[in-house]
MIPAKE-250304 format. One record per residue: residue number from 1; residue in three letters; x, y, z of N, C-alpha, C in turn. Coordinates in steps of 0.2 Angstrom, whole numbers, plus 5000, padded with zeros to 4 digits. Atoms other than C-alpha are relative to their C-alpha. Example, Ala and Ser with C-alpha at 12.3 -4.5 7.8 and 13.67 -1.06 7.14 Angstrom:
2
> n,res,n_X,n_Y,n_Z,ca_X,ca_Y,ca_Z,c_X,c_Y,c_Z
> 1,ALA,5004,4994,5000,5062,4978,5039,5004,5006,5000
> 2,SER,4996,4994,4999,5068,4995,5036,4996,5005,5003
% end
This chain:
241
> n,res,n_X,n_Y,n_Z,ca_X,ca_Y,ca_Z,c_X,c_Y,c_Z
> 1,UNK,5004,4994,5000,5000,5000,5000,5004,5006,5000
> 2,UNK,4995,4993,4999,5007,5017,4996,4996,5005,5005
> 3,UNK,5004,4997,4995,5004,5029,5010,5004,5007,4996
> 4,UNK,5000,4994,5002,5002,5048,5006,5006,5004,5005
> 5,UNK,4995,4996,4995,5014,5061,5014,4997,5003,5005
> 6,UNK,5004,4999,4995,5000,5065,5024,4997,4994,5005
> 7,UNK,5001,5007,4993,4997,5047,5032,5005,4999,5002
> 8,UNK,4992,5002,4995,5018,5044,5036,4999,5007,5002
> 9,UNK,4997,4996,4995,5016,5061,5043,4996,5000,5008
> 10,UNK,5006,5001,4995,4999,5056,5054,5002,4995,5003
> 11,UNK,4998,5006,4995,5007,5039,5059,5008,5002,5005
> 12,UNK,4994,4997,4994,5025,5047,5064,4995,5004,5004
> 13,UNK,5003,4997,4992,5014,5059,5076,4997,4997,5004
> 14,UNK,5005,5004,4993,5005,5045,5084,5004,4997,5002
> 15,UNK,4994,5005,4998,5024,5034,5084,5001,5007,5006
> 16,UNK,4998,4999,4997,5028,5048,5093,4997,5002,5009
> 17,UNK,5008,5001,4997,5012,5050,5104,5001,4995,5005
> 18,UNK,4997,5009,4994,5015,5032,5111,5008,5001,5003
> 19,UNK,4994,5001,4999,5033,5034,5113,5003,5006,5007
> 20,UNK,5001,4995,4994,5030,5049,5125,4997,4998,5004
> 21,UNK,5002,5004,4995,5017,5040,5134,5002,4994,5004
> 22,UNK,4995,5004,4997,5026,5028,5138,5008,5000,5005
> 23,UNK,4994,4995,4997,5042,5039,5142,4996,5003,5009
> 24,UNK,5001,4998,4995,5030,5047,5154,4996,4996,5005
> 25,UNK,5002,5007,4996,5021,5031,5162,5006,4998,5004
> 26,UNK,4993,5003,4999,5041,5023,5166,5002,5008,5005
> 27,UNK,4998,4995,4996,5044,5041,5173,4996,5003,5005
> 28,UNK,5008,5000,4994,5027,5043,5185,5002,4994,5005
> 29,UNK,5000,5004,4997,5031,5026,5191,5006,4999,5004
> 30,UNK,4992,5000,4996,5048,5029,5197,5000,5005,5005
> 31,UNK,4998,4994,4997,5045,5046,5203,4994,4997,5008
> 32,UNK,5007,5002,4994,5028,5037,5214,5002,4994,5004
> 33,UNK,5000,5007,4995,5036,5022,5221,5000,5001,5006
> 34,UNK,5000,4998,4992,5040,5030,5239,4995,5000,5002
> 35,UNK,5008,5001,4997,5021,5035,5240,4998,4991,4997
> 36,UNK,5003,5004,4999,5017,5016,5235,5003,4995,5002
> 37,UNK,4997,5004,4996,5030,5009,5245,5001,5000,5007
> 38,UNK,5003,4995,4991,5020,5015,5261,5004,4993,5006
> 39,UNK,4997,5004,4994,5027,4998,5270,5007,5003,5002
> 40,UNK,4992,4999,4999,5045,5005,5268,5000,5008,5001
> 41,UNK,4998,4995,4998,5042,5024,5269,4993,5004,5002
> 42,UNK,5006,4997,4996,5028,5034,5281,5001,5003,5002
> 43,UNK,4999,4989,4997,5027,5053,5284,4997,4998,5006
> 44,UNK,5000,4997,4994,5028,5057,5302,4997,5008,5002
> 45,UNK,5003,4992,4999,5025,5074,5301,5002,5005,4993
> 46,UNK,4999,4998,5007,5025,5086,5285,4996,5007,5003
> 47,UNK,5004,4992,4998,5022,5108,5288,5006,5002,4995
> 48,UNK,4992,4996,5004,5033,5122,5280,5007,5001,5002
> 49,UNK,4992,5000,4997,5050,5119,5290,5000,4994,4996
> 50,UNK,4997,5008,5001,5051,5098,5288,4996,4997,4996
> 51,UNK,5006,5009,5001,5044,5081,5281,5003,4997,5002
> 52,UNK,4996,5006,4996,5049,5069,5292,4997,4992,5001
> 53,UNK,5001,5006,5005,5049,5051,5284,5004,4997,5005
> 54,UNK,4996,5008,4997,5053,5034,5293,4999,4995,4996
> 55,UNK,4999,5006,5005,5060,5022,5284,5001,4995,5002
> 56,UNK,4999,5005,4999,5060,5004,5285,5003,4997,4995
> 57,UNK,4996,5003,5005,5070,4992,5277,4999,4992,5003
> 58,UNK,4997,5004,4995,5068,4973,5283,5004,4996,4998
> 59,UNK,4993,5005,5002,5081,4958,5282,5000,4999,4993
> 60,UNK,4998,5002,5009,5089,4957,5264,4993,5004,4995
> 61,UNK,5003,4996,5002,5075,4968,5259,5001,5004,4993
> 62,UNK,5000,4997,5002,5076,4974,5244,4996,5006,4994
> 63,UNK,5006,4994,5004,5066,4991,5234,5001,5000,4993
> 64,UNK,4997,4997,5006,5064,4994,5216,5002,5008,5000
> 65,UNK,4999,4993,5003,5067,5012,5207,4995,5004,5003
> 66,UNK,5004,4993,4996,5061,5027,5217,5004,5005,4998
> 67,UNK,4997,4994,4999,5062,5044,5218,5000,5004,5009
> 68,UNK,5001,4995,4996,5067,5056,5234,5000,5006,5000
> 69,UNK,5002,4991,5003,5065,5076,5235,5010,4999,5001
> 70,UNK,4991,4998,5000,5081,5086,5234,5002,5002,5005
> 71,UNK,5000,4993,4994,5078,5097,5252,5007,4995,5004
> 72,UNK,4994,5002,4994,5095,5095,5263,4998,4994,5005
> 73,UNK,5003,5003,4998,5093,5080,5273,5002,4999,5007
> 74,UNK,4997,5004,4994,5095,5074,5293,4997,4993,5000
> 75,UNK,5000,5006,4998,5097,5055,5293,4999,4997,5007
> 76,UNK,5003,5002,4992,5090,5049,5310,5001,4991,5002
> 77,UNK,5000,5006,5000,5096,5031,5315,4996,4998,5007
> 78,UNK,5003,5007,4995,5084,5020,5327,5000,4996,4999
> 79,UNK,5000,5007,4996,5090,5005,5327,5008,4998,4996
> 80,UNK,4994,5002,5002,5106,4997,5325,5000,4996,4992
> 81,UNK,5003,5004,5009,5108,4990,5304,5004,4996,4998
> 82,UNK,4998,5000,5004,5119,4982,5294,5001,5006,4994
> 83,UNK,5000,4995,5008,5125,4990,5276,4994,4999,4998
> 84,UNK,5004,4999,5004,5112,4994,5263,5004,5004,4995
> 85,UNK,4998,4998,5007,5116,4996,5246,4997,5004,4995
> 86,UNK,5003,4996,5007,5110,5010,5234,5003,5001,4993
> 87,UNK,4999,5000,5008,5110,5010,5215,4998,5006,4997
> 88,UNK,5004,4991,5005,5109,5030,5208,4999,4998,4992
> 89,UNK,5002,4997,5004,5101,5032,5193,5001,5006,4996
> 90,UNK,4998,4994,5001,5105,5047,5182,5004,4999,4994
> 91,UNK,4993,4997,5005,5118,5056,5169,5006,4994,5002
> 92,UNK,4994,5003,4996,5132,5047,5179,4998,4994,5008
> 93,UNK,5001,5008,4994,5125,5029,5189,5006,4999,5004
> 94,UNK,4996,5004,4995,5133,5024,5204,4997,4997,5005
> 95,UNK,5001,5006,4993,5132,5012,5219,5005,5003,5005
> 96,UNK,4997,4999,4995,5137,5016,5235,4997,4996,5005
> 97,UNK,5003,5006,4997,5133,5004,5250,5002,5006,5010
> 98,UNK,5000,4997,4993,5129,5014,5267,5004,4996,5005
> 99,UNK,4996,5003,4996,5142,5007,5281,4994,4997,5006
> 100,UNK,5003,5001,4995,5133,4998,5296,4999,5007,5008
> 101,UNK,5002,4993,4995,5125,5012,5310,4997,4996,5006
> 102,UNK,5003,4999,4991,5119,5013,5328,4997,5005,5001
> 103,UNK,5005,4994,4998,5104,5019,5336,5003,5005,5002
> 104,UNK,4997,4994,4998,5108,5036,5340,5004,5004,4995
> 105,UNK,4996,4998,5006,5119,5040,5326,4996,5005,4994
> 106,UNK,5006,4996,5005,5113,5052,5313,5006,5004,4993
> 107,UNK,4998,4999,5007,5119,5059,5296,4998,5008,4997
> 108,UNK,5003,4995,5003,5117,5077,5288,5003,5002,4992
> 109,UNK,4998,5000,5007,5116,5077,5270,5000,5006,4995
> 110,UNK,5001,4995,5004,5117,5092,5258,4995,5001,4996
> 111,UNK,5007,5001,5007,5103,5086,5247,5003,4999,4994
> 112,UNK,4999,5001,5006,5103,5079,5231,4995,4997,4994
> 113,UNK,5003,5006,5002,5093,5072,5217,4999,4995,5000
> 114,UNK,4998,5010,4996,5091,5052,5223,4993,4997,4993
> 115,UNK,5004,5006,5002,5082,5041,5211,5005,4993,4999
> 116,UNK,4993,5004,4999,5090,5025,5216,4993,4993,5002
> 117,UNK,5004,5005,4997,5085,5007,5222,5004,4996,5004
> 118,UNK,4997,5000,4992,5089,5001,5240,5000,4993,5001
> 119,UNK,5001,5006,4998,5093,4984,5247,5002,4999,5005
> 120,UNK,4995,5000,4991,5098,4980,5266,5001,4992,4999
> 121,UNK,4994,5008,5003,5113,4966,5263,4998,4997,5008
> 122,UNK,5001,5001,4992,5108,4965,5284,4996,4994,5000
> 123,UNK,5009,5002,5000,5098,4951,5291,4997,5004,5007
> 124,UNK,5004,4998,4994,5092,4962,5304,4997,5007,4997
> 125,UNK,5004,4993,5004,5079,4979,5299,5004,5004,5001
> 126,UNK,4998,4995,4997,5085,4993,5298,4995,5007,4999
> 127,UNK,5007,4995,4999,5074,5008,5303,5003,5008,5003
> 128,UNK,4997,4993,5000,5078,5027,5303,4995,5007,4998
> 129,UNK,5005,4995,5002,5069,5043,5300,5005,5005,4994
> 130,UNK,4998,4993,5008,5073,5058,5283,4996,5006,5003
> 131,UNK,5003,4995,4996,5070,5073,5292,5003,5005,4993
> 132,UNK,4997,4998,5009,5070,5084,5273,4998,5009,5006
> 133,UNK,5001,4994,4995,5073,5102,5280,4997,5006,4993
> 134,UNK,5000,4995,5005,5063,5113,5266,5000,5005,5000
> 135,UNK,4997,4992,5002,5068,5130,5270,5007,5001,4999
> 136,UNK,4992,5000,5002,5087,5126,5266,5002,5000,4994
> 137,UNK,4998,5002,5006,5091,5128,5248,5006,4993,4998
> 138,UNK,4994,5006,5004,5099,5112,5238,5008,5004,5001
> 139,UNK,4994,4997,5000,5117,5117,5241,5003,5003,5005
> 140,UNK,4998,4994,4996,5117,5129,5253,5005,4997,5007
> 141,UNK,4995,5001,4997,5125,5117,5266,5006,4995,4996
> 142,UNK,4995,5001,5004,5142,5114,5260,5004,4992,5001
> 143,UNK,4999,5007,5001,5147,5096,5266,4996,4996,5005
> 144,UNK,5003,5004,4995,5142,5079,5275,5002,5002,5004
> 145,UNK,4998,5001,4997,5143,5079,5289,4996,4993,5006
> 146,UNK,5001,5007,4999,5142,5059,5301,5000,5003,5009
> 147,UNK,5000,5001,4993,5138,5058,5319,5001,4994,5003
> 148,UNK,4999,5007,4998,5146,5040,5325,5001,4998,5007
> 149,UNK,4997,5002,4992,5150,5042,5345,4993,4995,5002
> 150,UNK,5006,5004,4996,5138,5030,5357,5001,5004,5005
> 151,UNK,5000,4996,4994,5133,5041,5369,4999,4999,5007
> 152,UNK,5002,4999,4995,5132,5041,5387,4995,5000,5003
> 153,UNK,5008,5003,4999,5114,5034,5394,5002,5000,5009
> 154,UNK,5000,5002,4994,5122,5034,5412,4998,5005,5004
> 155,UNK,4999,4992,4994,5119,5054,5419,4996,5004,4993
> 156,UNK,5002,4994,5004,5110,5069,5413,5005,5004,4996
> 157,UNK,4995,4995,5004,5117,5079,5400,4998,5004,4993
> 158,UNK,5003,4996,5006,5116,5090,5385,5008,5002,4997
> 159,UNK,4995,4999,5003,5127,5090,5371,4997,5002,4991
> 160,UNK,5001,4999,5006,5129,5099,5355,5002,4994,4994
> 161,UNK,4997,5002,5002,5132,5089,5344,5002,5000,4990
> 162,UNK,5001,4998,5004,5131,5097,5327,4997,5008,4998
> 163,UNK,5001,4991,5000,5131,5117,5323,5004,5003,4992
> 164,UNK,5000,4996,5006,5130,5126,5306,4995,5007,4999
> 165,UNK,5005,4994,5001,5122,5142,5300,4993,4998,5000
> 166,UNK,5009,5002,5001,5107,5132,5297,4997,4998,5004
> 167,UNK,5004,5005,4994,5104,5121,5311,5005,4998,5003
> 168,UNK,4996,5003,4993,5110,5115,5328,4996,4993,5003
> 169,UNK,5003,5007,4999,5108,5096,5332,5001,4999,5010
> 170,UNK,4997,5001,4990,5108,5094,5353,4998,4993,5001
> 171,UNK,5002,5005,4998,5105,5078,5361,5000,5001,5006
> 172,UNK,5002,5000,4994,5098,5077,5377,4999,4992,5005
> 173,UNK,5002,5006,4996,5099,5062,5389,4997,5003,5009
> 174,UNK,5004,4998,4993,5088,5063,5406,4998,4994,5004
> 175,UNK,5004,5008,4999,5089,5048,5418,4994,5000,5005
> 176,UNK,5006,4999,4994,5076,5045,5432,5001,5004,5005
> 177,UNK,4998,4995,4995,5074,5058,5444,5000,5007,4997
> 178,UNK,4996,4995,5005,5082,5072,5430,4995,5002,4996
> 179,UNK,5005,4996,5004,5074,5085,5421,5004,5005,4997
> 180,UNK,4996,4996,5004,5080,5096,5407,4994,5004,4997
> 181,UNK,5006,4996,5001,5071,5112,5403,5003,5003,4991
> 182,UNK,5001,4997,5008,5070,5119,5382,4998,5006,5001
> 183,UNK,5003,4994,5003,5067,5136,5377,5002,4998,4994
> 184,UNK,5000,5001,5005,5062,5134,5359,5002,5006,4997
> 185,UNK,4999,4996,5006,5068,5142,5344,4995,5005,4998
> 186,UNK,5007,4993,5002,5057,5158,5338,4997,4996,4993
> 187,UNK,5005,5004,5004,5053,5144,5323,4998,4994,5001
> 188,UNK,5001,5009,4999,5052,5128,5333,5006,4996,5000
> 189,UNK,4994,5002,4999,5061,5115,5338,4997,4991,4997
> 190,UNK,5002,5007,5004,5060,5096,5330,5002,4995,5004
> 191,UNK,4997,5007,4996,5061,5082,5344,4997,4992,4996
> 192,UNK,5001,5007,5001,5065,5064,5341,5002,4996,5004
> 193,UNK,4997,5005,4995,5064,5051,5352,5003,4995,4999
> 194,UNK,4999,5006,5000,5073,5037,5355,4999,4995,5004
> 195,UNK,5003,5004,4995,5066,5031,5368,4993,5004,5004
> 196,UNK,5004,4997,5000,5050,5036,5377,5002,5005,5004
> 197,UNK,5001,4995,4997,5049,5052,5384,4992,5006,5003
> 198,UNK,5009,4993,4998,5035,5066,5393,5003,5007,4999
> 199,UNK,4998,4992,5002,5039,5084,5386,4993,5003,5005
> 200,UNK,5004,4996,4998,5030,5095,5397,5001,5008,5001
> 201,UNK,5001,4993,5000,5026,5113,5391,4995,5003,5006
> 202,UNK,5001,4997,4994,5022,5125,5404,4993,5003,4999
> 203,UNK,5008,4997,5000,5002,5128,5406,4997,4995,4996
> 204,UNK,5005,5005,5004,4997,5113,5397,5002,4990,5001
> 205,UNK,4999,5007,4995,4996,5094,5401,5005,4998,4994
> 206,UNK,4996,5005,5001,5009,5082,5398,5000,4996,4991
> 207,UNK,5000,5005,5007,5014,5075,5381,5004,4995,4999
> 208,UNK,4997,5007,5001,5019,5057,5379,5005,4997,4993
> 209,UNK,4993,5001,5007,5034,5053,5365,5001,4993,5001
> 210,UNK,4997,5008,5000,5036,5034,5362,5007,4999,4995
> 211,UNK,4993,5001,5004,5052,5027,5355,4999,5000,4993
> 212,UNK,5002,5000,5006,5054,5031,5339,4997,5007,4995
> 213,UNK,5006,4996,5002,5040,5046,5339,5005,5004,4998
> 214,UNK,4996,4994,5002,5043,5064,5333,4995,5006,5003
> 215,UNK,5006,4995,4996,5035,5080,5342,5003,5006,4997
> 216,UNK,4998,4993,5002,5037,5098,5333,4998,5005,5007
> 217,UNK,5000,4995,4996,5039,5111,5347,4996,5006,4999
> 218,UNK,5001,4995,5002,5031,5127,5343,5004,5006,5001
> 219,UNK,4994,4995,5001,5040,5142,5342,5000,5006,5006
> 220,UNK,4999,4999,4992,5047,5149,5360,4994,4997,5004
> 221,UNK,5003,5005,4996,5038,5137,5368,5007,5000,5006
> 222,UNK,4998,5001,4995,5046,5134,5386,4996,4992,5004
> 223,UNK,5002,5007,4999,5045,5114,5390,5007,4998,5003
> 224,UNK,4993,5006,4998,5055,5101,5400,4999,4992,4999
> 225,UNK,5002,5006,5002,5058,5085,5396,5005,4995,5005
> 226,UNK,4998,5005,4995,5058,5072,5407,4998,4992,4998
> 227,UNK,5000,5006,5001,5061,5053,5409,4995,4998,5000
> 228,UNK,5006,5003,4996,5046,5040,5408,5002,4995,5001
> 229,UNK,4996,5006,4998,5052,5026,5417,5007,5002,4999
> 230,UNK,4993,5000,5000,5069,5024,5412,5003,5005,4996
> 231,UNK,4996,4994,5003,5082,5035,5405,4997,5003,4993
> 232,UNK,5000,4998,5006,5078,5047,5391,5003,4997,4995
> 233,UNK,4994,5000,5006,5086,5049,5376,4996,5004,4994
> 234,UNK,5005,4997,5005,5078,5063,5363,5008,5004,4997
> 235,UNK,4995,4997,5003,5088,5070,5349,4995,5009,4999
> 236,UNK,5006,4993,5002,5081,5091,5346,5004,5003,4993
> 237,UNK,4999,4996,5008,5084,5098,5328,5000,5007,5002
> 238,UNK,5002,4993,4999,5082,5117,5329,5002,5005,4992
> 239,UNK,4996,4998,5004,5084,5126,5313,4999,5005,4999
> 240,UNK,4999,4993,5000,5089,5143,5310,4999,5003,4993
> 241,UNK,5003,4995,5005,5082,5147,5293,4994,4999,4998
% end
């Protein structure tokens, strides 16, 4: 059949038609994995400072292709892990294999474009929070920085342990008996526990934090936080832009 230059030009625009929708299906579905990978990734708290995402991984667990945002990151470990292995996607693929962490341990990342696919080499879960700080531009903090010590559970104490223009990381331990008072930030303060804790703002009842949980402070708030049962252990974000 001879086809006019008007049907080869009608069929190329439908080849290309298909070839777009299809480009765009394969890129929807990479970009939506995280939302439909709700076992492995659930928002915790989401306003105009954070979004703060806990991740699960379980033993030898492995995710296909997803995407994460770009916003500066603090990695939040709760539970001790194994390595995990990520596969970036992109101009320039690479693999890199996260080292084995410990509760308490935390990571702050500059932000990047992440479409990658994640495997825990572990056989034990590994579970952690993405605390995405979205009023920090991409870039704006200029390298990693790793937090590895194991901290001290046997006495009260308060310790910086992280200070940049943008944000200051404190950790707070409080054992039984022991009380540690906050004055928040004029934007708020982002606590995360790692064990359970009672935050008690002043004129209002008692707020209960389980292992794990995360409580946004509000801004100049004046709260203490105290042990429930056994020793604390709260990490507090504070960010300064």
């Amino acid at each position: 059949m001879c086809l006019t230059t008007g049907m080869r030009r009608l069929l190329s625009y439908c080849f290309l038609l298909a070839v777009s929708a299809v480009m765009t299906v394969a890129h929807t579905a990479a970009q939506d994995g995280a939302v439909s990978l709700q076992h492995n990734y659930r928002t915790l708290l989401s306003d105009e400072q954070v979004e703060v995402v806990r991740v699960h991984y379980g033993p030898h667990e492995a995710l296909p292709v997803h995407d994460h945002s770009h916003y500066p990151t603090v990695y939040v470990y709760l539970s001790d892990s194994g390595p995990v292995r990520f596969i970036h996607e992109g101009e320039t693929p690479y693999t890199l294999t996260r080292r084995p962490v410990r509760k308490g341990w935390f990571r702050v990342s500059p932000g990047r474009i992440e479409r990658h696919q994640a495997a825990n080499l572990g056989s034990g879960t590994s579970d952690f929070l993405r605390v995405e700080c979205k009023q920090i531009p991409l870039g704006k903090i200029a390298d990693e920085f790793r937090y590895t010590r194991n901290p001290d559970l046997t006495k009260t104490r308060v310790t910086t342990d992280y200070v940049s223009p943008e944000m200051v990381i404190r950790r707070y331990i409080v054992v039984p008996g022991g009380v540690e008072r906050i004055d928040a930030h004029p934007q708020g303060e982002l606590l995360i526990a790692f064990t359970p804790a009672i935050v008690r703002e002043h004129g209002n009842p008692d707020q209960r934090m389980a292992a794990g949980s995360v409580l946004w402070m509000r801004a100049n708030a004046n709260f203490d936080l105290r042990p429930s049962g056994a020793t604390t252990h709260v990490l507090v974000i504070r960010l300064l832009k």
